[in-house]
C-alpha positions as CSV (number, residue, x, y, z in Angstrom):
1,X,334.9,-1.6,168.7
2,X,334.9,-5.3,167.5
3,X,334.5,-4.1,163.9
4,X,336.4,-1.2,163.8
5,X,339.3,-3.4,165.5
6,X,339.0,-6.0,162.3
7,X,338.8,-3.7,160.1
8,X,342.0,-1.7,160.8
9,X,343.4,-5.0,161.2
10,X,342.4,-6.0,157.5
11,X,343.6,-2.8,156.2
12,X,347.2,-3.4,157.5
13,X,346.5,0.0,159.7
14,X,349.4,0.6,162.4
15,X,346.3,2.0,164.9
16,X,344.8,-0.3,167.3
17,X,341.9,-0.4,169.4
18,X,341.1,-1.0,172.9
19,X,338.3,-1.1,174.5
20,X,338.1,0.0,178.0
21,X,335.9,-1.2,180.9
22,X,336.1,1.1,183.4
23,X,334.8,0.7,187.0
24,X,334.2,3.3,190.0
25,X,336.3,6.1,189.2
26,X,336.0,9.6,191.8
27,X,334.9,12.2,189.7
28,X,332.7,15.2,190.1
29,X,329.6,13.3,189.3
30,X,329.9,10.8,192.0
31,X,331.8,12.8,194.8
32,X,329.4,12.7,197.0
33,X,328.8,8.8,197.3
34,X,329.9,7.8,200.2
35,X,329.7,4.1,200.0
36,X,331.6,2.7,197.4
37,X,334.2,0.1,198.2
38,X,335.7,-0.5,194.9
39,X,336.5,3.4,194.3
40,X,339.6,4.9,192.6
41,X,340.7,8.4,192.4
42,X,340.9,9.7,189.2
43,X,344.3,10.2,188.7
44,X,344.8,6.4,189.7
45,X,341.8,5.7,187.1
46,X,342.9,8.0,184.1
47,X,346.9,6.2,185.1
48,X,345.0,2.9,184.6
49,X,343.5,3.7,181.5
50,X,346.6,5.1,179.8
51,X,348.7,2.2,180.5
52,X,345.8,-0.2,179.8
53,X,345.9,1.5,175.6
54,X,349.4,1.6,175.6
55,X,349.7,-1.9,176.6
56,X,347.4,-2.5,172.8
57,X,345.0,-5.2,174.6
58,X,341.7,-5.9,172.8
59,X,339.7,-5.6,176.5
60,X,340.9,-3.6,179.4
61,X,339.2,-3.7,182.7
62,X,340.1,-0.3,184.2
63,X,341.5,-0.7,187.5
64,X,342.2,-4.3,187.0
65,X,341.0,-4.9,190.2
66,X,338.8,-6.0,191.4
67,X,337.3,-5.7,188.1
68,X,338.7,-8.6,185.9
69,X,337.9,-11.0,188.2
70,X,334.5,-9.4,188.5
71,X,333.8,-9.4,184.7
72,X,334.6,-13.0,184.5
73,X,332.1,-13.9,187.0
74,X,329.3,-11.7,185.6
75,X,329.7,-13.5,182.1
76,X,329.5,-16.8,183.4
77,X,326.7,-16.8,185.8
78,X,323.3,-18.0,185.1
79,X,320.9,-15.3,184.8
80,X,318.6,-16.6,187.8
81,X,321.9,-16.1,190.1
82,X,322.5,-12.5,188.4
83,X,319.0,-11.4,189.3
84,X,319.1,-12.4,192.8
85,X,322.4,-10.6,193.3
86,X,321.5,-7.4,191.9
């Protein structure tokens, strides 16, 4: 996305990219889990997700939370911590 973002950007282009992060979101694949705390529906999700390219960000996490805050963590702890949590 990072080079397909500058690029358009070079060329002037009126289209823009955003990537989007998206966390738990109920579909058909994962209907049956039973426990996952930080679950959306999908309509909540797919709302999420249109707002979050219409809004012409760079980065979306999609819902926002908990997963922005989550992200931020993630990226900035040491891997030794990272492999004990998960």
């Amino acid at each position: 996305a990072e080079g397909l973002r500058v690029e358009l950007k070079k060329s002037h282009s009126p289209i823009r990219v955003t990537t989007l992060y998206p966390g738990y979101i109920r579909t058909a694949i994962n209907e049956k889990v039973e426990n996952a705390p930080f679950i959306v529906d999908t309509k909540t999700g797919c709302h999420a997700m249109v707002k979050a390219i219409e809004s012409e960000k760079p980065e979306v996490y999609v819902p926002r939370w908990p997963w922005t805050p989550i992200s931020f963590l993630l990226k900035r702890l040491p891997v030794p911590v990272l492999s004990r949590l998960f």
